[in-house]
N, C-alpha and C positions, 0 to 999 in steps of 0.2 A: 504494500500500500504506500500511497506518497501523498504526502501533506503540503498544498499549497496553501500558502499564506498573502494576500495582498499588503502590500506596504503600506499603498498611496488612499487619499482622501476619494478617489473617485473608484467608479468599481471598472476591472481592465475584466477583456474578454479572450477567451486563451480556447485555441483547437484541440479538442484532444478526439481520441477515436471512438466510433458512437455504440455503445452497447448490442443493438438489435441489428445493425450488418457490419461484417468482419470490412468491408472495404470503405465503409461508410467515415465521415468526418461532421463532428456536431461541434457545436461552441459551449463553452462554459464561462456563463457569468459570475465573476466572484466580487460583492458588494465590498465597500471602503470601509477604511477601518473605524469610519464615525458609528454604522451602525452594529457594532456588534459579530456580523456571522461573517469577518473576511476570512475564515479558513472553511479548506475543501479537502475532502480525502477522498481521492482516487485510485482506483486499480492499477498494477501495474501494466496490465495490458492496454488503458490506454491511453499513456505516455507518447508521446509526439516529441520530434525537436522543437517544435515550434515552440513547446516549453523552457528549454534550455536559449533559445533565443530573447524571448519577453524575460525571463531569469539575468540575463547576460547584462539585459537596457535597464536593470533596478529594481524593474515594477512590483515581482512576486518573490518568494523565497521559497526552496522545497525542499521537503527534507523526508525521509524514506524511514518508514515505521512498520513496527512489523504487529503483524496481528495477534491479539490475545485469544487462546483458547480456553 
């Protein structure tokens, strides 16, 4: 699992890959840190560079967490 986190005051929009088709690509909004819910946890399947890019320019931070049983 990976923990995105938004840094910034507004909420940034980040690709990742879509649950219901393996080639499919959805958007993930993740709200600013004014209101409360700026973290996401996501699956590692679907991880995109496009993460490690918006990561690279500030916006979000991620950090890889492993699941409790």
């Amino acid at each position: 699992m990976i923990e995105i986190t938004n840094k910034l005051k507004s909420p940034v929009q980040v690709v990742v890959r879509s649950k219901k088709a393996p080639r499919a690509f959805t958007t993930l909004n993740i709200p600013g840190v004014g209101k409360g819910h700026n973290v996401r946890v996501i699956e590692d399947e679907s991880y995109t560079p496009y993460i490690d890019r918006v990561e690279s320019m500030g916006l979000i931070s991620t950090k890889k967490i492993q699941e409790s049983l």
